[in-house]
N, C-alpha and C positions, 0 to 999 in steps of 0.2 A: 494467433488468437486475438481477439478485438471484440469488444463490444461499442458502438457507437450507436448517440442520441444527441440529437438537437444542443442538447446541454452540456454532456462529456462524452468523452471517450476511455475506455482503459484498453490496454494494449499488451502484448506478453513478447516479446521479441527475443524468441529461443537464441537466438547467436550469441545474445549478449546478457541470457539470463535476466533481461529489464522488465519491469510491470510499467509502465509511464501512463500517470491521470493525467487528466488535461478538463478544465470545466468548471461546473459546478455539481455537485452530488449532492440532490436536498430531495433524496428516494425515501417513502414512508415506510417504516420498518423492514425487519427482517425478509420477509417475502420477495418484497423490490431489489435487496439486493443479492438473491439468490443468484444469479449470473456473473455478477462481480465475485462471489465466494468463490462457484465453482473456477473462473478463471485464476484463480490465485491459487486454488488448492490446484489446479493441474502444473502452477507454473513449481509447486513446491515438490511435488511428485516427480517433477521433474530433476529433482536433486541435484540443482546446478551448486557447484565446490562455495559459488558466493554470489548471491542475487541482489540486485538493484531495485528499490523500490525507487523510483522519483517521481516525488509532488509538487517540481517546484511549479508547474503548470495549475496544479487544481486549485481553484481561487475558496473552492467554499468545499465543507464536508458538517453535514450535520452529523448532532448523536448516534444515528444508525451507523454512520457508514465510518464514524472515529471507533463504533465498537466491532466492525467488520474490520481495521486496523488492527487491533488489539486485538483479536481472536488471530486474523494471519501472522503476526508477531509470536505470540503464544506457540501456533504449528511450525513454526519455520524453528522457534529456540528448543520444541519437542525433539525433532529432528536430530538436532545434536553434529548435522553434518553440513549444512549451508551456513557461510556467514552470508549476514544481513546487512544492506550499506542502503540509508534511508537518506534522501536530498528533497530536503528544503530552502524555503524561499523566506529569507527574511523581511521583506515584502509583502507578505501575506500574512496576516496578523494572528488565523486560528492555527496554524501552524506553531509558533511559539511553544507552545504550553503542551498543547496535543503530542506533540512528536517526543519532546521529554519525557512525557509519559508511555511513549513505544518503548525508551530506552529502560526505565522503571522494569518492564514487564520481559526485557531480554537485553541485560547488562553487556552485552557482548557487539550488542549491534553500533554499527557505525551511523555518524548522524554530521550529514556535510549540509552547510549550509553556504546557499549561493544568492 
């Protein structure tokens, strides 16, 4: 599963249970990012034992797509059966603060930072 544009990419790589952004994501609301939803919800459906979020690639994420994070965090801790293991870039500055607050929202999830 892939979505790819000029600007980013997201990517679902079943073998290894990985979502990987790569970009910038500055999509105007929720509409724009209806294909990013769907591709996370298939990759949670997928009910890998422990899935890989990594952002250490996405340079930018506006308010939409931090709340498109935060809503797939949310599904994945609903589950109750995927742990979640989220990689950031400390290098990239919205990352900091945002990714803390994934952890907020699903106490469980792991938070590596590269």
């Amino acid at each position: 599963m892939e979505i790819k544009t000029d600007d980013y990419r997201i990517s679902y790589d079943t073998d290894t249970a990985t979502v990987n952004c790569q970009g910038s994501l500055r999509l105007s609301g929720m509409d724009e990012y209806a294909p990013i939803v769907e591709l996370l919800e298939a990759a949670i459906n997928q009910e890998p034992p422990i899935m890989t979020l990594n952002l250490q690639e996405l340079d930018f994420l506006n308010s939409s797509g931090i709340n498109v994070l935060s809503k797939f965090a949310i599904k994945v801790r609903q589950k109750k059966t995927i742990d979640l293991v989220v990689k950031g870039s400390k290098d990239i500055l919205w990352q900091g603060k945002s990714l803390k607050n994934l952890q907020r929202l699903m106490p469980s999830l792991t938070l590596e930072w590269h």
